[in-house]
Structures are given as structure tokens and as C-alpha cells.
Backbone bond lengths (Angstrom), bond angles and torsions (degrees), N, CA, C in turn:
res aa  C-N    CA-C-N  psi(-1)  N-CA   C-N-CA  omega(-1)  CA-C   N-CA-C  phi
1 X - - - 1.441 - - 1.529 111.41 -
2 X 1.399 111.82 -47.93 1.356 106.49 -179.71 1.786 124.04 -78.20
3 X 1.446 113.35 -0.55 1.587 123.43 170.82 1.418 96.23 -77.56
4 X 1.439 123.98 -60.12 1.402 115.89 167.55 1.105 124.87 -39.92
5 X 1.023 124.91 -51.98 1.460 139.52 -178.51 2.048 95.71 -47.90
6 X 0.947 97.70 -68.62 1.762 112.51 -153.99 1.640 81.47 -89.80
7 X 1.195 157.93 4.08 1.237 143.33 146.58 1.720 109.06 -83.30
8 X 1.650 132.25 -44.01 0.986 125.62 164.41 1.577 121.96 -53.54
9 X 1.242 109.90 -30.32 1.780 107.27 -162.33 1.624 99.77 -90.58
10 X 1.127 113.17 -27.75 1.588 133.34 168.17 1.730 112.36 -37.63
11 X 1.867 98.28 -76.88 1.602 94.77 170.78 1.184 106.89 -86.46
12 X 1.084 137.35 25.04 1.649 129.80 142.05 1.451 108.10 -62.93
13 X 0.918 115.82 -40.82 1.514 123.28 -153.96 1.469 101.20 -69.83
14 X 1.771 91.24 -60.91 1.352 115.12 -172.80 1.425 116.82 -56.11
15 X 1.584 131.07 -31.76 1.048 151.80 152.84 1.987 118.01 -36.51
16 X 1.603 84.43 -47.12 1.738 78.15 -165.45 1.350 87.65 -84.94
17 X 1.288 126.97 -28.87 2.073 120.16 -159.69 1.658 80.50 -64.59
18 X 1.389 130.34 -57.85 1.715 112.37 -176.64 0.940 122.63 -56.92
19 X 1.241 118.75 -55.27 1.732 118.07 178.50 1.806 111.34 -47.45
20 X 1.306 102.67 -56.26 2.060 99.55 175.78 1.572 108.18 -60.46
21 X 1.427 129.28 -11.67 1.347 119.10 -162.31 1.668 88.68 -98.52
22 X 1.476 129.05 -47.81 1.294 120.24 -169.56 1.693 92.65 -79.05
23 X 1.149 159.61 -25.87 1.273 155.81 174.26 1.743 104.53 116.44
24 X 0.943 115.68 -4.37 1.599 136.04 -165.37 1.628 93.57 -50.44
25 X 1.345 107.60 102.03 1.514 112.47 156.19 1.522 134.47 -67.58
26 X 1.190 117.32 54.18 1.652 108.33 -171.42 1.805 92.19 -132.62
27 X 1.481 100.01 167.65 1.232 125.15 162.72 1.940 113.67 -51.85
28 X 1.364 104.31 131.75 1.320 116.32 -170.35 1.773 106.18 -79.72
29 X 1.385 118.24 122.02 1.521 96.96 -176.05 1.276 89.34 -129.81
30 X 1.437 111.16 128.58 1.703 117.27 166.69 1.120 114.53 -63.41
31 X 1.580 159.78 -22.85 1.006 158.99 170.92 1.583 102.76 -55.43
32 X 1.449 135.66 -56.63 1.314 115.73 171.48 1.858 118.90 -88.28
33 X 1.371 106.26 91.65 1.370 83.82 -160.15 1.942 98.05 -115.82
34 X 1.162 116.20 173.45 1.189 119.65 -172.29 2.250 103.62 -87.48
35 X 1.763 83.99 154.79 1.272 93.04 -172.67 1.520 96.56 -92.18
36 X 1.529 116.93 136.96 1.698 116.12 -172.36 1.773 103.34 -37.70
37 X 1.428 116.40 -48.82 1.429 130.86 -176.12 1.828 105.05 -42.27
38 X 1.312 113.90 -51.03 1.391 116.93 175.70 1.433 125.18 -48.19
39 X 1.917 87.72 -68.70 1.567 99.41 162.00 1.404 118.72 -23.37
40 X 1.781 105.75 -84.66 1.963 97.34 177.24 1.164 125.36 -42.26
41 X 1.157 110.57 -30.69 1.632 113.02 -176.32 2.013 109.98 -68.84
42 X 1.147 95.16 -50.62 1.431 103.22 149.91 1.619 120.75 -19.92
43 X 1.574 108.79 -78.17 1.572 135.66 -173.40 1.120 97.99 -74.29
44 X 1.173 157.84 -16.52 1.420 158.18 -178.94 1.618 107.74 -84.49
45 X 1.130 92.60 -42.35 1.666 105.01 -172.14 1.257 101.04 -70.05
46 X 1.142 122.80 -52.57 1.805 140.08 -178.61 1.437 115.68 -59.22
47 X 1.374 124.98 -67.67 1.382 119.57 162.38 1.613 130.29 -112.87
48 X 1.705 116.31 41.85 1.000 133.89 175.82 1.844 108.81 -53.33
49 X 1.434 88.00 -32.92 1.614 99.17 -163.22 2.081 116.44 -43.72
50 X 1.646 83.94 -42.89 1.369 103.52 -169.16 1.742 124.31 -64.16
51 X 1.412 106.00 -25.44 1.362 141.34 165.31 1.981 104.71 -62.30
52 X 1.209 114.17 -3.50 1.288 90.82 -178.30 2.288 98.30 171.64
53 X 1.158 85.78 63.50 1.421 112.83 -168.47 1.964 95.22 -65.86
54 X 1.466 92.69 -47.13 1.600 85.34 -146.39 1.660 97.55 -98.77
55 X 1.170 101.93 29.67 2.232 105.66 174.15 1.811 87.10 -129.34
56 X 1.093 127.82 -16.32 1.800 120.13 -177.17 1.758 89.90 -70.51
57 X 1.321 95.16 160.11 1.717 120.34 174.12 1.374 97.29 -98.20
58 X 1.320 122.20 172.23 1.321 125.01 178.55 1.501 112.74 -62.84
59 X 1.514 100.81 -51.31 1.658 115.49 -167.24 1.279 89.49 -49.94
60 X 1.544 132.16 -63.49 1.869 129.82 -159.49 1.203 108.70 -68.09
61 X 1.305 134.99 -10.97 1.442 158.78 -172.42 1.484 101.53 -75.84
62 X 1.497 107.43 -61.58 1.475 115.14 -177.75 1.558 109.05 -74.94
63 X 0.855 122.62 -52.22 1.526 136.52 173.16 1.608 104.88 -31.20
64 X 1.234 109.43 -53.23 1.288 130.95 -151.46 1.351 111.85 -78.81
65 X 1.510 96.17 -35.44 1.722 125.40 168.62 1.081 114.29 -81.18
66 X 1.563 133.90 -39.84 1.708 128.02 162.15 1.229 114.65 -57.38
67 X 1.546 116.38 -16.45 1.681 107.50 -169.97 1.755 98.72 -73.31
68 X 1.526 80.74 -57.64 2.255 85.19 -168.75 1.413 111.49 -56.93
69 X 1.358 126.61 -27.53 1.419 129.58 160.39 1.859 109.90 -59.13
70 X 0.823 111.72 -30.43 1.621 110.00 178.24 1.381 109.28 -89.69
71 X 1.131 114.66 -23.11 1.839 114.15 -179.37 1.662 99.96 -97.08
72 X 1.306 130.75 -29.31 1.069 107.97 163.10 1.670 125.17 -123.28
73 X 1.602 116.78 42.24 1.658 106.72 162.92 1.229 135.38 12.66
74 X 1.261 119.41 -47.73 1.453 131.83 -158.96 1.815 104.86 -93.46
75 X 1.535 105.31 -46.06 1.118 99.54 173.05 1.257 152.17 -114.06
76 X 1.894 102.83 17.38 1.185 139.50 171.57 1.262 120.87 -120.99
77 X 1.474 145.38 146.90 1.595 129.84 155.98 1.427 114.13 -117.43
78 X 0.965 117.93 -175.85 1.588 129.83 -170.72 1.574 113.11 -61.41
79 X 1.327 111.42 -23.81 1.799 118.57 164.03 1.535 108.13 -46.02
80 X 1.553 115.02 -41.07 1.446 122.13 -153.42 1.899 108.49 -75.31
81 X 1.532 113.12 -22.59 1.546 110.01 136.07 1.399 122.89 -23.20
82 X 1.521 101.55 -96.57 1.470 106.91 -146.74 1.592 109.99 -64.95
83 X 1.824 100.35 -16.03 1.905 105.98 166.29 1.025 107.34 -39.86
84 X 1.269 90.72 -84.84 1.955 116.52 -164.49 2.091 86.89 -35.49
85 X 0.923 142.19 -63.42 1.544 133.53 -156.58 1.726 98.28 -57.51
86 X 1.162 110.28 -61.47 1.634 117.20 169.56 1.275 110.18 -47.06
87 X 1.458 139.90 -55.44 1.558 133.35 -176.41 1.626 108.91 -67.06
88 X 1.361 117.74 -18.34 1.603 106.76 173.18 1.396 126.59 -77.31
89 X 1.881 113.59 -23.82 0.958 103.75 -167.73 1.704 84.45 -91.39
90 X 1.504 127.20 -46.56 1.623 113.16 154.23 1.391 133.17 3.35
91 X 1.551 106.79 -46.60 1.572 116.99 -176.30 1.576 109.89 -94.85
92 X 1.311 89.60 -16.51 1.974 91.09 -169.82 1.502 93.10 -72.72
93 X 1.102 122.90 -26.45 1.978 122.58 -178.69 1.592 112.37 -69.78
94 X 1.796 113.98 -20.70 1.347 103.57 159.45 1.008 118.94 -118.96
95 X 1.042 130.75 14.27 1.832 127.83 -164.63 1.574 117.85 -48.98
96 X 2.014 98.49 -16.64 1.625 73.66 -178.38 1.797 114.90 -113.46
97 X 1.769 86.46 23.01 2.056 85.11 149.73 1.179 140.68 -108.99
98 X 1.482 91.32 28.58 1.561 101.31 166.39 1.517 133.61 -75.34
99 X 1.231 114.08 118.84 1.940 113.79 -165.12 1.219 97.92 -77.94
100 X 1.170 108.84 149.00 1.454 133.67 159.34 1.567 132.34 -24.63
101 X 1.610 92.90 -52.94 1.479 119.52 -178.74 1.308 127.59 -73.30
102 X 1.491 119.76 -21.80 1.323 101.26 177.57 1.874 102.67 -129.93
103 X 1.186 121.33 174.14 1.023 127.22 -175.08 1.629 127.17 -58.88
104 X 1.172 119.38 146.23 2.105 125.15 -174.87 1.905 77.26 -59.36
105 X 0.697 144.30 -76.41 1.375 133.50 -127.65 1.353 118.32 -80.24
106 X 2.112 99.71 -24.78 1.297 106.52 171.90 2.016 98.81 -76.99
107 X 1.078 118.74 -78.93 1.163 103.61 159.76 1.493 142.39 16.33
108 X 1.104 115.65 -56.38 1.336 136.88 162.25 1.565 124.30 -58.56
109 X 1.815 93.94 -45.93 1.578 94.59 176.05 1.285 117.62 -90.92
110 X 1.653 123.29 -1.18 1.511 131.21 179.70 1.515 72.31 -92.59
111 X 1.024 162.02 -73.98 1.638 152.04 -127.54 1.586 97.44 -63.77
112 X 1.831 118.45 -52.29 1.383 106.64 175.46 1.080 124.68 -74.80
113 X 1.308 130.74 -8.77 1.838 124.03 179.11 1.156 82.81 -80.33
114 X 2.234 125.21 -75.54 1.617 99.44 -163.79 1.146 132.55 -38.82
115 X 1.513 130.47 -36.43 1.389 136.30 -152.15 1.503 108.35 -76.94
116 X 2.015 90.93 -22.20 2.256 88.78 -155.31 0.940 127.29 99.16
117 X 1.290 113.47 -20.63 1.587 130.30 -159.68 1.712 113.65 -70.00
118 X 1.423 104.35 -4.03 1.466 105.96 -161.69 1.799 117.41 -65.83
119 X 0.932 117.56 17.07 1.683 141.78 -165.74 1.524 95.68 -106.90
120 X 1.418 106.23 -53.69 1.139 114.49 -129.94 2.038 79.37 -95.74
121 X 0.783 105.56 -46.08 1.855 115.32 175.43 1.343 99.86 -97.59
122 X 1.403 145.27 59.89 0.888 106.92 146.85 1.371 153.81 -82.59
123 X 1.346 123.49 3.28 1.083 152.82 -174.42 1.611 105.47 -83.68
124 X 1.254 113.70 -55.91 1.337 110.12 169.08 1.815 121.76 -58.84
125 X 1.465 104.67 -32.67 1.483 103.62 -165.56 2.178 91.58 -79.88
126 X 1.015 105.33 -9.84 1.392 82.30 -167.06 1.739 91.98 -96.12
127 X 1.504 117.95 -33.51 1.946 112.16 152.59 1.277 114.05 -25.39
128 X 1.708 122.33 -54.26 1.308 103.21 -170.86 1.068 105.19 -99.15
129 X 0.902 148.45 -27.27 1.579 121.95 168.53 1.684 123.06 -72.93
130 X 1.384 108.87 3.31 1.739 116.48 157.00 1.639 95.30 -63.55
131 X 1.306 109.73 -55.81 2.035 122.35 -174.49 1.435 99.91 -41.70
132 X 1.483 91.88 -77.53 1.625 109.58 -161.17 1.674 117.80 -24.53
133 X 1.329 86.72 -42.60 2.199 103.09 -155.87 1.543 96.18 -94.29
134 X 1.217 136.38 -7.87 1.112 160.01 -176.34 1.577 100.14 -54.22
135 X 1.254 101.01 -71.66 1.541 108.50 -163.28 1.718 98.36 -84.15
136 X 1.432 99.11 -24.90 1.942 83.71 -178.73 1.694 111.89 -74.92
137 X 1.684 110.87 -12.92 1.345 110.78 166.52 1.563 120.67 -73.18
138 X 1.011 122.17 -32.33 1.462 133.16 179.26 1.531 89.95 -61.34
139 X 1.187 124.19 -71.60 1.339 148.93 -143.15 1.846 93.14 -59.43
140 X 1.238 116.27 -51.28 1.402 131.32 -175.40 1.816 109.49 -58.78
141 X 1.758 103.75 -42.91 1.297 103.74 -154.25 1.629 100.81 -86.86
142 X 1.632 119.65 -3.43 1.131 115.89 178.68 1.508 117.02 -113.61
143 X 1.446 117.79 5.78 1.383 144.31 168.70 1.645 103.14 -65.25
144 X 1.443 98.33 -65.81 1.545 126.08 175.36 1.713 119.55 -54.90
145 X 1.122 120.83 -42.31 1.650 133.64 178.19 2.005 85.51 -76.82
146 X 0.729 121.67 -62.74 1.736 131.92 -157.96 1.760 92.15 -43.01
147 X 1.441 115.02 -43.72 1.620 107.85 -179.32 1.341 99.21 -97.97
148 X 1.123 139.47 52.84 1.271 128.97 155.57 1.829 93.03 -97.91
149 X 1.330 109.04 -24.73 1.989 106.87 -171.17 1.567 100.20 -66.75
């Protein structure tokens, strides 16, 4: 009972994080629900960009930046383009203090608190921390279902 339980509420979940990410106004139905694999593929597509700033061309740069502006309206605007083009060449001035240990994207958002810069990006710093909290929400909601057994 409770795998059902925590397998239904699961692609519920997973259901609405797609449906709010494409803007898709409809009723949430667990019967068509996404395979976790989709989902990332989903999130990959959306903020892939940030993972690899300084090998993109401008054109895939912008592209890349109209997408996450189109998947999230509400919490980005059309400024968050020409940022993201300005914060790459931004990053190309430190790229080589990036440690080993923690992630390009976390990285990125320790680069704008140290730097100050958070004025100056803000559009980007609030992108990555849409990313960042992303996976610690997934991470939480299946922590939580796991002791329901």
C-alpha cells in the first residue's frame, strides 16, 4: 500500500514540476506521468547551459537563454539573455578557480556572492538557485515517501 502510495505521489510530483516548468495549464493526471529519465532530460535541456558556459558560441548561448526564459516567465525576463552573455565572458576571467569538488553551477553561484556581483547578475543568480534547490527538492520528497514503508 505504501509503494503505491509513494509511487503515485512521486509522479504527481514529477508531473506538476513538468507541467509548471513548460507553463502548461491543465489538470495534473498521474496516469500520464513522466519517466524520472524524461524529467532530467527536461532539466538538462533548461539549465544545461550553465554546465558549460565557456565551450557554447554566442548564438547557443542566446538560444539557450531564450529557452529558460520561456520555461520560466514568471521568474525570469528578457534582461536574463543578454546577462547570461555578459556573465560568461565574467566567468571566463575565473575559470581557472574552480575546485574540483563541487559542482560548475554551484561554483558559479559561490563566484556571484564572493565577487558582489549579485546586482550586477541578478537574473542569473536567481537561475541558479531555481537549479541548485531543484535537486535538493527531489532529494527531500523521496527521503520523506521512503519512511512512509
Amino acid at each position: 500500500m505504501f509503494t503505491k502510495l509513494r509511487l503515485n505521489s512521486y509522479a504527481c510530483m514529477c508531473e506538476t514540476r513538468i507541467g509548471s516548468a513548460r507553463q502548461v495549464h491543465r489538470p495534473v493526471h498521474c496516469f500520464s506521468r513522466p519517466t524520472p529519465i524524461q524529467a532530467y532530460k527536461l532539466l538538462v535541456g533548461q539549465f544545461g547551459c550553465f554546465g558549460c558556459l565557456s565551450t557554447l558560441s554566442p548564438e547557443e548561448l542566446l538560444t539557450a537563454a531564450k529557452t529558460l526564459v520561456d520555461s520560466y516567465p514568471n521568474d525570469l525576463d528578457n534582461s536574463f539573455v543578454d546577462e547570461l552573455c555578459h556573465f560568461a565572458k565574467f566567468v571566463d576571467i575565473f575559470k581557472d578557480d574552480e575546485p574540483g569538488n563541487i559542482s560548475t553551477e554551484l561554483f558559479l553561484y559561490k563566484l556571484i556572492i564572493d565577487k558582489g556581483v549579485q546586482d550586477t547578475f541578478l537574473s542569473v543568480a536567481i537561475a541558479l538557485r531555481m537549479y541548485l534547490v531543484l535537486m535538493v527538492t527531489k532529494c527531500s520528497a523521496e527521503r520523506s515517501f521512503s519512511k512512509l514503508k
